[in-house]
C-alpha positions, 0 to 999 in steps of 0.5 A: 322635599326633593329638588325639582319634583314639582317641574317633573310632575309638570312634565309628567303630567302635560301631555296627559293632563287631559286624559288623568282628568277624563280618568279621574271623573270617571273615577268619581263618576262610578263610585257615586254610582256604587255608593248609591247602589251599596250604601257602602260609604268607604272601602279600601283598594289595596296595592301589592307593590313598593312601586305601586305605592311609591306612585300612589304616594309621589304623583298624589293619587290619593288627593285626586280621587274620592277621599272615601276611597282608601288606597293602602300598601300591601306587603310589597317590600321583600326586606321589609318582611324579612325576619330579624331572626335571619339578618341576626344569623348573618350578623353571626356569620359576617362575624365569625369571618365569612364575608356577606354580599348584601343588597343596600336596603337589606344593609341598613335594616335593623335586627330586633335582637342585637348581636354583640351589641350588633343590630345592623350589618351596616353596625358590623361594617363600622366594626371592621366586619366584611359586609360588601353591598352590591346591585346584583348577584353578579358581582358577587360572584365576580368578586367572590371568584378573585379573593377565594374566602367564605362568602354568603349572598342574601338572597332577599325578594320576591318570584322577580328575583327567584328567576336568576338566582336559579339560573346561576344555580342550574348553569354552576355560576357559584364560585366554590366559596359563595354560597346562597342564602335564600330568603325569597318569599312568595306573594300569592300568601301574603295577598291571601292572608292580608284579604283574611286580617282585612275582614276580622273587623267588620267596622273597618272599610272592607278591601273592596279591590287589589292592584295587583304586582305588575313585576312579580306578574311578568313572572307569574302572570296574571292567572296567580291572581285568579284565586283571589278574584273568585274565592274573595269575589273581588276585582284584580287588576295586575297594573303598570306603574305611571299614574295613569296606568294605576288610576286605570286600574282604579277605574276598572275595579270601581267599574266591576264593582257596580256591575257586580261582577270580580274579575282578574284582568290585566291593565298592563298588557305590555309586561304582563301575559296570562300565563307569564314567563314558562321558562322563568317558573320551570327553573324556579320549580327545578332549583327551589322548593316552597316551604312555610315561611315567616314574615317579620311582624306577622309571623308564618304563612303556609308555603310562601317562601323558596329553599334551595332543593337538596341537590343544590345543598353545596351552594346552600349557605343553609347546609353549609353553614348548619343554620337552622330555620325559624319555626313558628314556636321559636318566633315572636314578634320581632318589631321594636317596641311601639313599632307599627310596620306590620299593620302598616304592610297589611293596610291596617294602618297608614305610616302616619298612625304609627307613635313612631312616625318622622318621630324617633324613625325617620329614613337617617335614622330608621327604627321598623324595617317600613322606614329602611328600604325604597319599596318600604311604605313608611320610607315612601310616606317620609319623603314623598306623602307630604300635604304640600306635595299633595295639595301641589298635584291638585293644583296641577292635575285640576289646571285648565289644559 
């Protein structure tokens, strides 16, 4: 348990303790009434965001709310879904002498397949390979620029990310000998084809609602989102990230659900417009490409992935460096055996179902790719989905002001 959380949950929640609790009756309030008018006894409300998922999970959320509501992660961590067929390509290039700039999580994620015996870049860091991790891509360049070698910076993220990559790459910040290698992916296909796994089964509780991201938002904005509202008949709420902004966002689509109607609406009006960032998707669209991309665990989603375009081919590490791409007859299941991070991202399943769970995968020692990053669900689960913590919430949320 992290020192200190519970005083900072207190502070958090004083001066709005009263508001949270108005929320959350309300909350209960609209889902009476939906059960009542369905006889649905269960459904699920799926959140698109790491951050998302690390509030719903610290704050307690789910333990305030109605237990028959399930709030389940979607694919909300970029690294997390980033084939190992890749990361063992970089081991390759990292050993064949090019230096790698890589973001910390992506540092630590473990290949299915080893290299040399080589299943990380952390594991070739520790064999003398030139591996720098790094915040930004800005200070790869600048160190790219004094020392001259071959370099490659692994551009892992989502549309939050594409914006400045595509800035360097139309205002020429690349030195000469650093190349991108982008791995970004896109959110809209992976929302639509998690909607699509959810309803294979009709005996699991449906995905009744999305909680939509608010970072990729602010790029995108909200209209990406409306396909999913009108096509699957769902709510979305494009949310902010403090506790209240999410239990809004949960009031809100319990709200639409009894009136019968599914709309995209945005909760966090003070990041998010409508239309979002022109400027931001003009670039994205002159710099990259979409083209079908795989997800680790899940495999090939049509056109939710960003390639350099071919006349930015001399700063493609890709063209550089002659690396093919996966296609969908090379690509099989690239979790370690047992490993169940690919349900886990499709709110299949909680990390607390998977055999290797605080077991054999811990955040010292991690196993699935889930249990790596701090946008992974397993890794948010591990230090911050404890009962005790949960139970300690309550017990705040529920106190007298």
């Amino acid at each position: 348990m992290q020192p200190g959380i519970y005083s900072e949950l207190e502070k958090i929640l004083r001066y709005d303790r009263r508001v949270v609790s108005i929320v959350v009756e309300k909350i209960e309030e609209y889902w009476k009434k939906y059960r009542s008018k369905t006889g649905i006894e269960k459904l699920k409300i799926m959140d698109f965001c790491g951050t998302h998922e690390y509030s719903i999970t610290r704050y307690g959320i789910r333990s305030i709310i109605p237990e028959n509501i399930e709030l389940v992660a979607g694919p909300g961590c970029p690294v997390c879904v980033t084939p190992s067929y890749y990361i063992e390509e970089i081991i390759k290039l990292a050993l064949e002498g090019i230096v790698i700039y890589t973001y910390g999580d992506m540092y630590k994620i473990r290949s299915y397949k080893g290299v040399n015996g080589i299943f990380s870049l952390s594991e070739a860091r520790s064999q003398g390979v030139d591996i720098r991790v790094v915040p930004d891509i800005l200070v790869a360049i600048r160190d790219a620029s004094k020392h001259g070698k071959p370099s490659v910076f692994i551009g892992v993220g989502f549309e939050t990310i594409a914006p400045g990559y595509a800035q360097i790459i139309l205002k020429k910040h690349l030195p000469r000998n650093l190349k991108l290698m982008s791995l970004v992916k896109l959110t809209p296909p992976a929302m639509f084809y998690a909607l699509d796994v959810s309803r294979e089964k009709p005996i699991e509780p449906p995905i009744m609602g999305i909680i939509a991201p608010g970072h990729v938002s602010t790029i995108t904005g909200a209209k990406t989102w409306i396909p999913v509202s009108e096509n699957y008949g769902i709510p979305v709420v494009v949310s902010g990230f403090e506790p209240l902004d999410i239990l809004v966002s949960i009031l809100e689509i319990l709200k639409q659900l009894v009136n019968g109607i599914a709309k995209t609406i945005i909760e966090y009006t003070r990041a998010v417009s409508w239309h979002g960032d022109i400027i931001a998707q003009r670039n994205i669209s002159r710099v990259f490409e979409i083209v079908d991309d795989t997800w680790r665990g899940i495999g090939f989603l049509p056109k939710s992935g960003l390639r350099l375009r071919r006349e930015y081919r001399e700063q493609d590490a890709f063209y550089e460096y002659s690396l093919k791409e996966l296609t969908p007859r090379e690509w099989s299941k690239d979790l370690p055996p047992a490993c169940r991070c690919a349900e886990v991202v499709l709110g299949k399943v909680y990390p607390t179902q998977c055999p290797l769970f605080l077991k054999s995968c811990t955040p010292r020692r991690p196993v699935g790719p889930c249990m790596v990053s701090e946008e992974g669900t397993c890794a948010i689960w591990a230090k911050y989905g404890s009962r005790e913590l949960l139970d300690k919430i309550t017990n705040i949320v529920h106190k007298k002001p």
